[in-house]
ZAMARGU-4260 file (C-alpha; in steps of 0.2 Angstrom, whole numbers, plus 5000, padded with zeros to 4 digits):
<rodrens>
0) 4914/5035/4714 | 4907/5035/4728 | 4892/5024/4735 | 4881/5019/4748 | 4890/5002/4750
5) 4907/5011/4752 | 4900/5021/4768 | 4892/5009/4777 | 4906/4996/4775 | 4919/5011/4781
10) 4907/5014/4796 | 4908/4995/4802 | 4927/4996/4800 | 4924/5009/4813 | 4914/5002/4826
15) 4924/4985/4824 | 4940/4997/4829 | 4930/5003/4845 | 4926/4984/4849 | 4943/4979/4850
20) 4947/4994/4860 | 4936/4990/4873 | 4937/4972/4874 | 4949/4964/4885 | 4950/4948/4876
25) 4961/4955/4863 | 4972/4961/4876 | 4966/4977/4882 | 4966/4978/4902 | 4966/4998/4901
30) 4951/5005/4908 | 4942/5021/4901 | 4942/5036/4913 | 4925/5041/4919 | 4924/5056/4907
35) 4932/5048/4893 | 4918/5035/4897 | 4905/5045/4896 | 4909/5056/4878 | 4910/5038/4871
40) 4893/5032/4877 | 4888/5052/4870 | 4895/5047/4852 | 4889/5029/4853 | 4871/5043/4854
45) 4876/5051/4841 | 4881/5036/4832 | 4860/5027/4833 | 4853/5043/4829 | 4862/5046/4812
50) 4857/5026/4807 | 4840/5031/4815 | 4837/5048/4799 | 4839/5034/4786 | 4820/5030/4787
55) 4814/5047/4787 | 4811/5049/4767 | 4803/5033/4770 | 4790/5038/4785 | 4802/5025/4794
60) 4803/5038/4810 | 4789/5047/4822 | 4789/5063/4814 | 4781/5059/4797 | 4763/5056/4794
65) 4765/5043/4782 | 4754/5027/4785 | 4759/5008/4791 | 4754/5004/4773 | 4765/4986/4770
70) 4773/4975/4784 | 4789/4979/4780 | 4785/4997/4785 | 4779/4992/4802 | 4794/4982/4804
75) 4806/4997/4799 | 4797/5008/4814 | 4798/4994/4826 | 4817/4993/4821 | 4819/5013/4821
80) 4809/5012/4838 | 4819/5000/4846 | 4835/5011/4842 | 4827/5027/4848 | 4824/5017/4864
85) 4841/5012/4866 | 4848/5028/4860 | 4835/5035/4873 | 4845/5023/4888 | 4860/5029/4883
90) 4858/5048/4885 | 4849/5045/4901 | 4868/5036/4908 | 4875/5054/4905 | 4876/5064/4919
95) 4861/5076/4919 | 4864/5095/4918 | 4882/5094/4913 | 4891/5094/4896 | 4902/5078/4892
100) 4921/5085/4891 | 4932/5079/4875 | 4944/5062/4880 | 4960/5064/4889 | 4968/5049/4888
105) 4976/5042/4870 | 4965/5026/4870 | 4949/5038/4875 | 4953/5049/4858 | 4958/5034/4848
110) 4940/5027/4852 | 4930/5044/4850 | 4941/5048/4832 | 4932/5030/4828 | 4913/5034/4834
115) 4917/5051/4828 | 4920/5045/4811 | 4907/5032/4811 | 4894/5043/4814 | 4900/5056/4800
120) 4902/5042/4786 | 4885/5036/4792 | 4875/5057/4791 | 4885/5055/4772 | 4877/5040/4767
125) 4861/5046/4774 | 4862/5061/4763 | 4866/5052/4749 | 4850/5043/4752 | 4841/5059/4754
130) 4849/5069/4738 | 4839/5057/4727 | 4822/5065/4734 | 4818/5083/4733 | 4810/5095/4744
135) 4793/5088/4742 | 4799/5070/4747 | 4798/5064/4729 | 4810/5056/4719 | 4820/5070/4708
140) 4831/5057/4703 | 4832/5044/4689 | 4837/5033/4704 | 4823/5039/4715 | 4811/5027/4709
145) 4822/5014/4715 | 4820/5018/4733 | 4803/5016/4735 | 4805/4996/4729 | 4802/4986/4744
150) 4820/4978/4736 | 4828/4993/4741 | 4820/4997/4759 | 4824/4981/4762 | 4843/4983/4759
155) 4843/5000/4768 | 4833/4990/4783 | 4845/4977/4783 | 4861/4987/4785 | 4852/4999/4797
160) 4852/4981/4807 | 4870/4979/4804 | 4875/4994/4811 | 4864/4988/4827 | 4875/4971/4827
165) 4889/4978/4828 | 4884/4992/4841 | 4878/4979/4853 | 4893/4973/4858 | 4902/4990/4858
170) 4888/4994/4871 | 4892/4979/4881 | 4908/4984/4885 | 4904/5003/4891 | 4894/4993/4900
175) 4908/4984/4907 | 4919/4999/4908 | 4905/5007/4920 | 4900/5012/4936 | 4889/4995/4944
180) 4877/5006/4951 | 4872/5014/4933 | 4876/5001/4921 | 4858/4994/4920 | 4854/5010/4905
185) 4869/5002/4897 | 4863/4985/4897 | 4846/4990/4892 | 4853/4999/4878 | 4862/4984/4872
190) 4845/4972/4875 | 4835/4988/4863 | 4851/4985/4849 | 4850/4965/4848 | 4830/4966/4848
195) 4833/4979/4833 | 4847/4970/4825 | 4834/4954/4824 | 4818/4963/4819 | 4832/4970/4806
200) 4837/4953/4799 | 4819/4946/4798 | 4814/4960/4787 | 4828/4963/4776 | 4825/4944/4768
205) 4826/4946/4752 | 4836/4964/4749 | 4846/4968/4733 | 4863/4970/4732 | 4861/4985/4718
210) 4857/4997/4731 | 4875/4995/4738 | 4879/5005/4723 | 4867/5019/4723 | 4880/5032/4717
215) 4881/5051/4722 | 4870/5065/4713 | 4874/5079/4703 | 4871/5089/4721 | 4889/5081/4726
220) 4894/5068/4741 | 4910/5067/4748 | 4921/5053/4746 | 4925/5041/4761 | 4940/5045/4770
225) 4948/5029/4764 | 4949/5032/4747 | 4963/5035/4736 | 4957/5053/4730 | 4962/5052/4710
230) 4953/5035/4708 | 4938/5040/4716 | 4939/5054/4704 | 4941/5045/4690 | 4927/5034/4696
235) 4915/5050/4696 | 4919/5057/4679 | 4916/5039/4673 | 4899/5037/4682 | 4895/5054/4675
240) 4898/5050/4657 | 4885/5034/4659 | 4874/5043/4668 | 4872/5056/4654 | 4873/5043/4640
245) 4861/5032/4648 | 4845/5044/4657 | 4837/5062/4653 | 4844/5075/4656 | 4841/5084/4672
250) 4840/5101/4663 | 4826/5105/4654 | 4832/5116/4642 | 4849/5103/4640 | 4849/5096/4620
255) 4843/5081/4613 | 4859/5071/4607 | 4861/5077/4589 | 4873/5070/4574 | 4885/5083/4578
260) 4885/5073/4599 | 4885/5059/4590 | 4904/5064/4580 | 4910/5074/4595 | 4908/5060/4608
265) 4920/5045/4595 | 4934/5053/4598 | 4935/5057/4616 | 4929/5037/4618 | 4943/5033/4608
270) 4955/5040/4621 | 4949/5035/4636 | 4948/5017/4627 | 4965/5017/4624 | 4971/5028/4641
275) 4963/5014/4652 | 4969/5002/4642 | 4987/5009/4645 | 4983/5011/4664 | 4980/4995/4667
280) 4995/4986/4657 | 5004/4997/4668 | 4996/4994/4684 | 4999/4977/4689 | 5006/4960/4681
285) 4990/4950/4685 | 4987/4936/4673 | 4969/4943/4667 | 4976/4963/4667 | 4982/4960/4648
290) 4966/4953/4639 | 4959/4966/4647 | 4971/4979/4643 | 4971/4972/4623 | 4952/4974/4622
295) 4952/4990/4628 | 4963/4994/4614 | 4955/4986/4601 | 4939/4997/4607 | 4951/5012/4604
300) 4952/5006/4587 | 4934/5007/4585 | 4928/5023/4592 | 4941/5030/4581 | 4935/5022/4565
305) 4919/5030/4569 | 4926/5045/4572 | 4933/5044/4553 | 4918/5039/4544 | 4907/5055/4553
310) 4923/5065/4546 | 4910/5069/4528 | 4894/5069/4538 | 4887/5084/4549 | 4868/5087/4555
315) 4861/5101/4550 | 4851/5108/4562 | 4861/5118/4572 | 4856/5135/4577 | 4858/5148/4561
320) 4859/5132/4548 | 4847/5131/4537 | 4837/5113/4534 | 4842/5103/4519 | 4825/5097/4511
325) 4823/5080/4507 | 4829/5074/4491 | 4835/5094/4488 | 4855/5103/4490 | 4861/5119/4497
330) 4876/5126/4491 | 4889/5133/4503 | 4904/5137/4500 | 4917/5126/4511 | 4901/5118/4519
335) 4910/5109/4533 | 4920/5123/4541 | 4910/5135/4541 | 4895/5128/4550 | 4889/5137/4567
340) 4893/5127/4583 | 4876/5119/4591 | 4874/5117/4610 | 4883/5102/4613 | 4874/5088/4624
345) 4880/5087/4643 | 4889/5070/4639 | 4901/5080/4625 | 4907/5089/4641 | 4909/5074/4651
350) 4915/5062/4637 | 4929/5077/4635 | 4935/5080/4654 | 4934/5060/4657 | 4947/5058/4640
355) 4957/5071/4646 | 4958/5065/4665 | 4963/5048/4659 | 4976/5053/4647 | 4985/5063/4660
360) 4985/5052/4672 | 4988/5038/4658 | 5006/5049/4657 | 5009/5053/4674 | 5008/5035/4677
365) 5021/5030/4662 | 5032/5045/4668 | 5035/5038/4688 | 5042/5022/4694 | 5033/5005/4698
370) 5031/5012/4714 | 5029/5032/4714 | 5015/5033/4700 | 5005/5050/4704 | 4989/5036/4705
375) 4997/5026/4717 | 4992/5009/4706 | 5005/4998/4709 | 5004/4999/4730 | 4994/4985/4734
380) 4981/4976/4726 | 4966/4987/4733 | 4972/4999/4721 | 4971/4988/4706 | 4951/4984/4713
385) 4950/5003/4715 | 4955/5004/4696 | 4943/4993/4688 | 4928/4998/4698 | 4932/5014/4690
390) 4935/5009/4673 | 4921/4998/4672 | 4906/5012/4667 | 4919/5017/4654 | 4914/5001/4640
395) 4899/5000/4647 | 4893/5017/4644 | 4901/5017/4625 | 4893/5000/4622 | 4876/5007/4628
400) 4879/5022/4616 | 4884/5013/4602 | 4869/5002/4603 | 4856/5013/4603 | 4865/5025/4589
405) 4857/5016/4575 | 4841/5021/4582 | 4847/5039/4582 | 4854/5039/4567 | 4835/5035/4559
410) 4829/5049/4568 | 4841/5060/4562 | 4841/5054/4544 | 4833/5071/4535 | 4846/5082/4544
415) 4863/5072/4540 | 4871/5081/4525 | 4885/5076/4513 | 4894/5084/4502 | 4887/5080/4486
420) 4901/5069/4473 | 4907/5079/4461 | 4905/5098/4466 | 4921/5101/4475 | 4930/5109/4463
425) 4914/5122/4463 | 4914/5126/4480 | 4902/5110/4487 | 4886/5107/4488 | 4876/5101/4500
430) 4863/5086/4499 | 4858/5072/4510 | 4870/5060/4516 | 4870/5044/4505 | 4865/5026/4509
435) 4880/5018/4507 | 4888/5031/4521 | 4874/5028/4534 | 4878/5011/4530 | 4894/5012/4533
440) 4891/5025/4549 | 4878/5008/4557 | 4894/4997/4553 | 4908/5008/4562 | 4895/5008/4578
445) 4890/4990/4577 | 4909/4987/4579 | 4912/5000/4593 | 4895/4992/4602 | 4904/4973/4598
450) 4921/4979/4605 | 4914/4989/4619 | 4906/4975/4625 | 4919/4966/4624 | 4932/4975/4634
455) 4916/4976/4647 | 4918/4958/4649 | 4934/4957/4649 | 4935/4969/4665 | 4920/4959/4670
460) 4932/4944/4673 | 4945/4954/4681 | 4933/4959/4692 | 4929/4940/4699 | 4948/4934/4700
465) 4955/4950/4708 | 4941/4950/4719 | 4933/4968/4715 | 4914/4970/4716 | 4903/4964/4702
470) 4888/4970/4708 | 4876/4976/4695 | 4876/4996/4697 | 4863/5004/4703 | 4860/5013/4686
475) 4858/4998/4678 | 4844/4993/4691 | 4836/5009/4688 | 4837/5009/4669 | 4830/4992/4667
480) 4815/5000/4682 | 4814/5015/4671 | 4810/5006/4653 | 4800/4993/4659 | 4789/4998/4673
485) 4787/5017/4669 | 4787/5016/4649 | 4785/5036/4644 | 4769/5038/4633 | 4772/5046/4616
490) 4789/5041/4612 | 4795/5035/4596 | 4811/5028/4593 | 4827/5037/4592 | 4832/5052/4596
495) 4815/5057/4604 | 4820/5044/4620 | 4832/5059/4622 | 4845/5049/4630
</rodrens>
């Protein structure tokens, strides 16, 4: 999946390569040719003005109206001004009238491939940032809401000064690899990055680290370069599967979730459960991989225990079924096979692609060698981080659906049906599902929601000794944002939260 965090963190890695390039102390007496020079002062440009489009949502830049209506704003457009001005310095150092020619020399590629892909991580992340608004600058997003928290502003403030830290020096030493007659832009430039860098810091006192995880949208954000391209795919089925379990839909016309999502989603949990249970046995012999493995299992177990008590029930209220009345039967002949298909819930869809994605991968990795699994697990330990990040939304999102199906299941009561006991043998009839099986149906969810959570824990813990990011997700920050902050008026409990 990726995130905010992950593009910023790959564009320091790639001004830190341009540092040791230029500096001598770690060896490098070769100096840059004049117009190798010159295209890397040009992308070092480029490199100011793509951290400078992050405030623009924000009203950070010179071209939106917006007001100076908090401090933190007047401090994000004296940091955006300071690094127009030295980005302003910079293109002045270029020679006028004349277009900068690509590098010729092997250390002069290396260090434009660098600042050329610092700058690209950087316009991804920025549009990230911007897919969570819509055309009209509001928030379209369930995370949009997020961004206008001084919290966030501040995170995006303070790695905005990051990137100006680690561009100071990189601008140092073009200003030691230049002409002395013209490297007085240079040096300014750097003076306009530390002042930025400063203001930066001061302002960003008191971010939150959730924003490092302000995930893709349904609109679609590459993946860093770095990336291992199946686990970041697994990572954005997962995401996709909590985000349609825990916020609205972003389609109007999308279903409620019904009993029927209710059945259809047990048994797709129950595989990816017990897939990424087998996954991660196989993927490294770290001491905490097998409780974490064994609890994942176990939650296997569960989903597919609720997936056995629905196997009687069904909601009625799918398109061309007719509604049971209370306390009354219908008689159908074969009454379960026969029913109409209703429009399943975006998260069916996802719950299914997410089980099957797992399972395949579950057996290409069981079907290679320790070393030549299709998923590349066992390489190094950054694959095994990889693997739990992208795991983790997989408990978590089953634990946060099995605790709010009680509710559901009360909202649905009038439209769960049963076959009633003793009219088989005339075809079946129809009635409302007994107490003793919705009793039985908050059981078989209380224990998926217990086992879930569990295994959430458990990768929780794997997390913090294998070093992986524990960060609470972004989604969680907005949810909690969501339901306390902006309540929505009118809704009862249940199924009308639409989840």
């Amino acid at each position: 999946m990726a995130e905010l965090g992950d593009f910023f963190a790959l564009a320091l890695r790639r001004l830190q390569r341009i540092r040791d390039g230029l500096s001598p102390r770690n060896g490098s007496s070769q100096m840059l040719p004049l117009l190798d020079h010159a295209h890397l002062v040009q992308q070092t440009a480029q490199i100011i003005d793509e951290t400078c489009t992050y405030g623009h949502p924000f009203g950070w830049g010179f071209a939106s109206p917006r007001p100076a209506a908090t401090g933190l704003h007047q401090d994000a457009v004296g940091v955006v001004d300071r690094l127009s001005r030295a980005r302003g310095e910079l293109l002045g150092y270029l020679p006028q009238g004349t277009g900068v020619s690509e590098p010729r020399t092997a250390l002069g590629r290396e260090l434009g491939d660098a600042a050329g892909d610092a700058a690209r991580l950087l316009r991804v992340g920025r549009d990230l940032v911007a897919a969570h608004f819509g055309p009209d600058g509001q928030p379209w997003s369930i995370f949009g809401p997020l961004l206008d928290r001084l919290e966030a502003r501040r995170y995006l403030l303070g790695r905005i000064a990051e990137v100006a830290r680690h561009l100071s020096p990189v601008v140092g030493d073009l200003a030691d690899h230049a002409q002395s007659g013209t490297r007085w832009r240079l040096n300014q430039a750097r003076r306009y990055l530390e002042k930025a860098d400063l203001l930066g810091q001061h302002a960003a006192r008191g971010a939150t680290g959730y924003m490092a995880s302000l995930p893709t949208t349904a609109r679609g954000t590459p993946a860093p370069f770095d990336a291992p391209p199946r686990l970041w795919h697994l990572a954005q089925l997962s995401f996709r599967l909590q985000h349609d379990i825990l916020t609205p839909s972003g389609d109007p016309d999308a279903p409620a979730l019904s009993g029927s999502d209710l059945f259809l989603l047990t048994r797709p949990l129950a595989i990816s459960h017990l897939a990424a249970a087998g996954m991660l046995g196989a993927a490294d012999q770290h001491p905490d991989v097998g409780p974490a493995s064994t609890s994942l299992a176990e939650a296997a177990q569960a989903w597919h225990h609720a997936a056995r008590v629905w196997h009687r029930i069904a909601d009625l209220d799918g398109p061309g079924v007719p509604r049971v009345a209370p306390g009354m039967s219908a008689q159908r002949s074969d009454p379960f096979q026969k029913l109409p298909q209703p429009r399943v819930h975006p998260a069916v869809a996802n719950a299914r692609t997410l089980a099957d994605y797992l399972a395949r991968q579950h057996t290409d990795a069981g079907s290679a060698g320790p070393r030549e699994s299709s998923t590349g697990l066992n390489s190094d330990g950054g694959r095994l981080k990889a693997l739990v990040t992208a795991l983790r939304p997989v408990p978590a999102s089953a634990c946060a659906l099995a605790e709010r199906t009680p509710d559901l299941l009360a909202a649905l009561r009038s439209r769960l049906a049963s076959e009633v006991e003793g009219t088989a043998a005339t075809g079946g009839a129809l009635g409302r599902a007994g107490r003793g099986q919705l009793l039985e149906l908050h059981r078989a969810y209380r224990t998926a929601a217990h086992t879930s959570a569990n295994a959430d824990r458990r990768l929780d813990c794997l997390a913090a000794s294998i070093g992986a990011s524990q960060a609470r997700s972004a989604l969680v920050a907005a949810m909690e944002f969501r339901h306390t902050v902006q309540p929505q008026p009118g809704l009862g409990q249940g199924v009308s939260r639409n989840i």
